[in-house]
N, C-alpha and C positions, 0 to 999 in steps of 0.2 A: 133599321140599320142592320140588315142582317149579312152583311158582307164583311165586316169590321165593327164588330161592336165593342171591345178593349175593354170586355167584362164590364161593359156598359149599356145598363136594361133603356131600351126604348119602349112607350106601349105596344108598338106594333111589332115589337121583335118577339120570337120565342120565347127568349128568356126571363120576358119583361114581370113575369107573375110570380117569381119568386127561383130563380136559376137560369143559365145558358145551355141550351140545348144545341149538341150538337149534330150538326147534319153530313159531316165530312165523311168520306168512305174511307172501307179500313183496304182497302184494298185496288191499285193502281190501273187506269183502264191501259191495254195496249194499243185501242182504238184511237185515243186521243192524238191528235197533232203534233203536242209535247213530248219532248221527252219525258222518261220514265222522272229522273233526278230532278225535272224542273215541275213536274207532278208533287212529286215530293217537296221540295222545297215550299213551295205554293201551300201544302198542310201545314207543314211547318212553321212556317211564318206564320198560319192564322192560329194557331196554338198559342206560340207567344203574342200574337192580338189580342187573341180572348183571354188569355192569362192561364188558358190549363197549366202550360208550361212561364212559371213563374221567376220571374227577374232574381237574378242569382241562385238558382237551382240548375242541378245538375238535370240534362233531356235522359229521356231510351238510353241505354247502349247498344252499338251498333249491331249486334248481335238481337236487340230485341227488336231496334227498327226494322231488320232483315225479315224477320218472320211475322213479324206485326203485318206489311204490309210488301210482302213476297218477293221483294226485290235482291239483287244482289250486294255484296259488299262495296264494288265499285260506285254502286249506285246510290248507296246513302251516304262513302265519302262525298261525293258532288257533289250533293243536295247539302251534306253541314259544309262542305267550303264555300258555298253559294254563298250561304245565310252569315257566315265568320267575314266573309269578304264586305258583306252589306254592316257590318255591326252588331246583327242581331247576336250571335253565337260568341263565346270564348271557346278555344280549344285548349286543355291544361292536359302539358304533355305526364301521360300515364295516372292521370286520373279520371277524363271524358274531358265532356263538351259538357259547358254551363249557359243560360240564358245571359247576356250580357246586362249589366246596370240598365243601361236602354237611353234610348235619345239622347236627347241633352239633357240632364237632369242636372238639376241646380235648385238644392237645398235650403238654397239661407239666402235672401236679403229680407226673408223678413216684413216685406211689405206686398201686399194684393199687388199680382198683376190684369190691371183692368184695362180693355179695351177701350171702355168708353173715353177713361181719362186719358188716356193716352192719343187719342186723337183728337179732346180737346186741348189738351196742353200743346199740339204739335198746331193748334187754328185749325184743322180739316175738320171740315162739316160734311156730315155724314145724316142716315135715314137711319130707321128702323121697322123691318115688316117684323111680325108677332105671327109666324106660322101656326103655333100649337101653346096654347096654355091649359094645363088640364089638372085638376088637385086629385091625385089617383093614391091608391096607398101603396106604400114604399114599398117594393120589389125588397128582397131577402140583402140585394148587393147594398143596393142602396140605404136600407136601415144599418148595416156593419158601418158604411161612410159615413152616413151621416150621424148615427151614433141614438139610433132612434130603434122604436120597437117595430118589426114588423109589419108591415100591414096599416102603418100611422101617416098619416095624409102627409104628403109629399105635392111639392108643387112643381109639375115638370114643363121646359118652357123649348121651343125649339126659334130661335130666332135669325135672323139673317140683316147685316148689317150694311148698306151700299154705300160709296162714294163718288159722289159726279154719275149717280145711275149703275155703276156697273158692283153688284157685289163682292167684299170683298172675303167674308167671313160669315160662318156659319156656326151656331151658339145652340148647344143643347146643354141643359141643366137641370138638375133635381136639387131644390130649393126644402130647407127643414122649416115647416111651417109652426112647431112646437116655438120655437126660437124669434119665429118673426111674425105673432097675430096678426091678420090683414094685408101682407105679401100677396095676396091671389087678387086682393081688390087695384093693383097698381098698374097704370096707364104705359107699361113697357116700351110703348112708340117714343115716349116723351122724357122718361124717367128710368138712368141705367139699372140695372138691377142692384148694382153696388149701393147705388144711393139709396134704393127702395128698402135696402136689408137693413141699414145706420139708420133709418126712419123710422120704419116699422120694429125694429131691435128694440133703440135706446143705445146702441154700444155701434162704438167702431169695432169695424173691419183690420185685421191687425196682422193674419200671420194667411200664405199659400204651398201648399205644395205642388211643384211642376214637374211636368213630366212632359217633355216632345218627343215626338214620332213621327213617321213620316211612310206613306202609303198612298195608292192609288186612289183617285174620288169616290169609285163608282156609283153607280146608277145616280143613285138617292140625292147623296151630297154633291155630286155632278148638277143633277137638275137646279138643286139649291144655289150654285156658285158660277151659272155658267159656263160651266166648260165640261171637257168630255170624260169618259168615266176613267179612263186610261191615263189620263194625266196627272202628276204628282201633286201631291199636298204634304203640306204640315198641318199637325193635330197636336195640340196642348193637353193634357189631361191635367185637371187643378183637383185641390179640395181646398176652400177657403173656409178660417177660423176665425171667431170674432174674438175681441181683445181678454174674453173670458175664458179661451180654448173653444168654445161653444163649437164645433163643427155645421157650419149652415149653408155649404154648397157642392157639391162634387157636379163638375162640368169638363165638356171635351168641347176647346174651339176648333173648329175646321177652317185653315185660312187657305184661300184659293193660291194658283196658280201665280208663278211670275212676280211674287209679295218676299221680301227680305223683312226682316227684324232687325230692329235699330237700336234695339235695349229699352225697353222701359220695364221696369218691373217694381220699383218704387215709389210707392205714394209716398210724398211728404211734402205737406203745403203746397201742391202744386211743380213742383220739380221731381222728376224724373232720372232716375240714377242710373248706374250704367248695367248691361246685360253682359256680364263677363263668362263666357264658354268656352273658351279654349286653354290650355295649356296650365288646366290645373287638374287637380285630383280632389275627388268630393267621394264623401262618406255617406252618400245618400243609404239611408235605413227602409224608405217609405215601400210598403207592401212587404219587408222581410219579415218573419216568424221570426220574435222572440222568444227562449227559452225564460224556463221561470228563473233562473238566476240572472239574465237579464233584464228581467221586466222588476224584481226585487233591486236590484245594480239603478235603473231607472227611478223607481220607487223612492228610496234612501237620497240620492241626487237631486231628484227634483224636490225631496224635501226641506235639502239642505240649501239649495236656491231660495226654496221659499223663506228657510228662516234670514236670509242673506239681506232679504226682501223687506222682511220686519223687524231687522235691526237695522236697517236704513231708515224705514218711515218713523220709528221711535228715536233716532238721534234728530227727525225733526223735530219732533212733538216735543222731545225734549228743548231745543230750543226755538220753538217756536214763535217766528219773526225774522228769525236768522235766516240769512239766504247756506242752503244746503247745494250740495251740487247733485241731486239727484238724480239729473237725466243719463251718465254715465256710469255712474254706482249700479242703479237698477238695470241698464244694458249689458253689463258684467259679472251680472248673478252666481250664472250658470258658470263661468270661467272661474269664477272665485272658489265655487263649490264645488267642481271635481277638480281643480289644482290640489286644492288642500285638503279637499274629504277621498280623494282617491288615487291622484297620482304622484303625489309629491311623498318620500319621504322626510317630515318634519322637524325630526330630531327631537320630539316628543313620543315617539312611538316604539321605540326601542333603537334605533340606529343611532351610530356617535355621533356626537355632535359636529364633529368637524367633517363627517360623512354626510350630513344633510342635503338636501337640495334647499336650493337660495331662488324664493321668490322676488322680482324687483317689479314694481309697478311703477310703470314710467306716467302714468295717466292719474298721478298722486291724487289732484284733484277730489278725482274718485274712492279714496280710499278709505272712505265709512263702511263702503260694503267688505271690505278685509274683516273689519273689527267684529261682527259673528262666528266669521270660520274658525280667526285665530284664535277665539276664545274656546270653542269647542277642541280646538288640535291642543288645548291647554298652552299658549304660546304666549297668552297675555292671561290675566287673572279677571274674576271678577269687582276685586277694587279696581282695578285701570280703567272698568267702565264706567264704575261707579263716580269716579275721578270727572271724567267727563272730558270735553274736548275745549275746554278754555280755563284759563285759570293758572295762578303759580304751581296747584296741585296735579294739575294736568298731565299723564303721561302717552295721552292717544293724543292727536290732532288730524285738525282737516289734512291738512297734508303733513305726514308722519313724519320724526324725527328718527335720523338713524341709531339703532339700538342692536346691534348684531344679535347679543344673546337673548331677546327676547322675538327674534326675526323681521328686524327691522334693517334690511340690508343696506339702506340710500335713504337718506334725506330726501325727500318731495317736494317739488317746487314749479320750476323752468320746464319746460315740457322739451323732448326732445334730449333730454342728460341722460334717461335712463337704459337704455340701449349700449349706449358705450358704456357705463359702470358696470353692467353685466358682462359683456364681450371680456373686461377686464379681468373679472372674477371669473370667468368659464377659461379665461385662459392660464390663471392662475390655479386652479382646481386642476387643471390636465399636468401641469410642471410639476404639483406636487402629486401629480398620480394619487389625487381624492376623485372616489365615484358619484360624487355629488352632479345633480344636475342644475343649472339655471334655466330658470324662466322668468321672462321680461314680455309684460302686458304693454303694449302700447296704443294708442286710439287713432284711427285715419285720421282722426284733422291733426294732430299730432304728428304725423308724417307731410304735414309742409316743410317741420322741419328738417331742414341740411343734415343737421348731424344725425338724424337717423338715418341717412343713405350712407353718410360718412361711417358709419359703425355698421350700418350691412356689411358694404365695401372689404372692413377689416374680416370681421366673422367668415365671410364665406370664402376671402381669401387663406387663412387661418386654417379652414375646416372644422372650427368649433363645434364640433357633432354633440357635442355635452352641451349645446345652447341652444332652447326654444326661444323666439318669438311669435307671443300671441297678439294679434293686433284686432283690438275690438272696431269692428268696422261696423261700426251704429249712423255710418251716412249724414252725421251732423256734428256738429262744432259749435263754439260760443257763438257765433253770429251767420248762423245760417248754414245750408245744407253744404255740404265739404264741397260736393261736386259744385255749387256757385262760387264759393271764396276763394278755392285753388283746386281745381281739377286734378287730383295725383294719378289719373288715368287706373290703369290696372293694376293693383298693389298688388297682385300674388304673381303678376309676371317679371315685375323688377327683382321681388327676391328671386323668383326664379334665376334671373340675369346674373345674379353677384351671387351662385351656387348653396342656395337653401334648397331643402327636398320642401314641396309646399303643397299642402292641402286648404282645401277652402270647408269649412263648413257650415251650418245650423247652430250659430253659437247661443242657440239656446234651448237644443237639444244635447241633454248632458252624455249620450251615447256617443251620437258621433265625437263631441268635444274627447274623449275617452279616449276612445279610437285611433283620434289623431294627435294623441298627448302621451301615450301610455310608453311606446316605445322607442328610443332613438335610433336612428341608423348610425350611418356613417358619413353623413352633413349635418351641417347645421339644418335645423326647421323653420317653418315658419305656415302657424296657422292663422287664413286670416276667415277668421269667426264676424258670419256675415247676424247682425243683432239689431235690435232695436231701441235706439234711444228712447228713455224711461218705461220699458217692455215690465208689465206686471199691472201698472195701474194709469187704465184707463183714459185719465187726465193731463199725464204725462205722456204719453206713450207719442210719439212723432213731431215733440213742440219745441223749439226752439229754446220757449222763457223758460223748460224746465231744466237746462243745462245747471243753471244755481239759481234758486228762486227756495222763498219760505214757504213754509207749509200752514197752511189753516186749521181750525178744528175740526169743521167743517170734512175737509177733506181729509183728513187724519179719520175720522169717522168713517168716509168711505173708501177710501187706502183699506183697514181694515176689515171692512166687511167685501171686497174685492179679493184679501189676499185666503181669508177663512174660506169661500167661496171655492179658490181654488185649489186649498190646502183638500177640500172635504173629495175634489174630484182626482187629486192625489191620491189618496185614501182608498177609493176606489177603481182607479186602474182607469179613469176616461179622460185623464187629461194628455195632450201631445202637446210638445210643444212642437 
């Protein structure tokens, strides 16, 4: 692949032995056909391919493009407005030209997008030829992704998938064979790789990152897809994680010519969610350099998730029998712990009290996983837990009772009330000229109901700028996946419609959630944090009976040794979510 490699080793490429070598010249022929600027651009572009020049960094300035590669000023304007025009480039008046986010990049739903299942869920029956399967040691790119040593046997697979004979998709991948013993012995004709990895693991498949692009066949993957080198494609770049973070795929699919994308990018039971790209705003982080106070910021967060994590499974254990509602607690984690571990002022932290911000969790059901944070923000005591959640003595419950002074804004109940309790109090906070902010949690199956559009409606007529809503969008409800029970189609373009400023993200990366929590404009918000229903452990993670269902010992046993697991890879800096 040495035309488009997207800092992606193939054996047969230069770079494949441990870097990318480049062969591009520094200097413009006047020989060529081309103009000088579409010369240029043509480097440029493959720059941002191979990732010299890195998604959100600043390129050359034009001054160095000039003398780098002897052209004039006119002529490196053309070449970045070429590349600005195409998406590649941002122009940032009086600071330069940065690499743009890139593709379509879509952060969060949270579940594999797998080819294979996507064209059995859609009945199309398809082949599979196995070009290349080769167990080779991991090229330097490939050990960073996949999170392995150097040099440590990688299983790279180059595949091609057809329909009714004509191919439609072209599948390169480096497989961590640390992670999947026996991976090189499976029959890929017959058996997706997806399936081979839950086989061969022990663990589902749980979390991808994507990344589309879109570029000329040539030669190579031409031959591969039938068609000519000149014609256009899309190019997927993934890295799949199993349900433990494990890192165990970094792959580029190549889909041919004249092929659209219909959304699938959700495994759950066999339904398929929707591919929502257009008319939102994403926080994608994936390939940015963190600074060490960001990866410390990360660190602290993801710890605070985890403990969010194991004072949910301990109010099973504690009542153990009891149906708990854990598939939305644990989908909430991350939301719970940078609300109140980073952007909330709590009014335990030195601010007045009547200058607080007011968290409402409309999705009450869920709100065992509150009762960690609050107790660290000192908001409830450690008798309150001690108390327990049933009982005359009882002052926490499944679904909390309102308690103002101890941050208890709304009674929990009715799904669909808390949205407007909020709107009410963000609009009372502005009359009394308090800098407090609200934030109100709500769940997509929880936007069946009315009255949450009814309380959009009001907010963004209002301008409620002092009001977030966070909508956990875990793709699943009491009785099945949202998209079967009531399809609420695109939920970050509705708020769009009834004027929220709206970011979509990784609501279970606590950076982006940060990010798009931290500062208000001058709308109301509205993040809808794409998650995983019971994300953390294993058993729960994508199931329906775990929306309220009891916990075992058994599985209490391995809830914690799943959550230690991931606490220790916290620890050391290799966990992503």
């Amino acid at each position: 692949m040495a035309e488009y490699d997207f800092g992606f080793p193939t054996p047969d490429a230069p770079g494949a032995a441990g870097g990318a070598a480049s062969t591009e010249p520094t200097l413009l022929s006047a020989d060529s056909p081309d103009p000088l600027n579409v010369q240029l651009s043509e480097i440029m572009r493959g720059k941002i391919r191979n990732r010299e020049w890195r998604r959100g960094r600043y390129i050359p300035s034009e001054a160095d493009l000039m003398a780098q590669y002897g052209v004039s000023r006119g002529t490196v304007r053309k070449a970045i407005g070429t590349l600005v025009a195409e998406g590649l480039l941002v122009s940032r008046k009086g600071s330069g030209t940065v690499v743009a986010d890139g593709g379509i990049a879509r952060p969060g739903n949270a579940r594999s997008f797998s080819f294979a299942a996507s064209l059995r869920d859609g009945g199309v029956r398809y082949t599979t030829r196995v070009l290349r399967k080769d167990v080779l040691p991991a090229p330097a790119e490939v050990a960073e992704s996949l999170q392995v040593e150097p040099g440590e046997p990688a299983l790279f697979m180059r595949r091609v998938r057809s329909v009714g004979g004509r191919p439609v998709v072209c599948q390169e991948s480096w497989s961590n064979l640390a992670a999947c013993p026996g991976l090189e012995r499976a029959d890929f004709t017959t058996e997706s790789l997806f399936d081979a990895v839950e086989r061969c693991s022990g663990r589902k498949i749980a979390l991808s990152h994507m990344h589309y692009s879109s570029c000329r066949a040539g030669a190579e993957h031409a031959a591969c897809l039938a068609c000519g080198a000149s014609d256009p494609v899309m190019v997927l770049e993934q890295r799949i994680e199993l349900a433990d973070t494990t890192p165990i795929e970094w792959s580029l699919t190549w889909l041919g010519p004249n092929q659209s994308i219909v959304g699938v990018s959700r495994q759950s039971d066999g339904f398929p969610g929707p591919l929502e790209l257009d008319g939102i705003r994403t926080h994608a982080r994936e390939g940015a350099a963190e600074d060490e106070a960001a990866r410390a910021l990360r660190r602290r967060l993801d710890l605070d998730a985890l403990e969010v994590r194991r004072g949910v499974v301990e109010w099973g254990h504690r009542y153990m029998g009891s149906p708990l509602h854990f598939g939305g607690a644990l989908s909430m984690a991350e939301i719970v712990a940078v609300l109140l571990g980073e952007v909330m002022h709590t009014g335990r932290d030195g601010t007045p009290w009547d200058e607080r911000d007011r968290l409402i969790v409309s999705k009450a059901h869920a709100s065992v996983a509150l009762y960690p944070m609050m107790l660290k923000c000192g908001l409830i005591s450690q008798d309150d837990v001690n108390r327990g959640l049933f009982g005359p003595d009882a002052r926490l419950f499944k679904h909390p009772e309102r308690d103002p002074q101890r941050g208890f804004e709304i009674s929990g109940g009715s799904l669909g009330m808390g949205l407007g309790y909020a709107a009410g109090l963000a609009l009372s906070l502005r009359r009394k000229r308090l800098p407090g902010r609200v934030f109100c949690v709500v769940g997509d199956g929880e936007c069946d109901e009315g009255s949450v559009w009814e309380s959009a409606a009001l907010i963004g007529y209002k301008r409620l700028a002092n009001l977030t809503v966070v909508v956990d969008a875990n793709g699943m409800q009491l009785d099945g996946p949202t998209a079967q029970i009531l399809d609420n189609g695109p939920i970050n373009r509705k708020f769009t419609a009834f004027g929220f400023d709206v970011a979509e993200v990784d609501g279970h990366d606590v950076i982006q959630l940060a990010d798009a929590l931290r500062n208000p404009g001058d709308r109301p918000r509205a993040v809808v944090a794409r998650t995983l229903k019971g994300h953390g452990l294993s058993f729960a993670e994508g199931h329906t009976e775990w929306h309220d269902k009891a916990l075992t010992e058994e599985l209490y046993q391995q809830a914690m040794r799943e959550l230690d697991a991931r606490e220790e890879a916290i620890q050391i800096g290799r966990a992503h979510v």
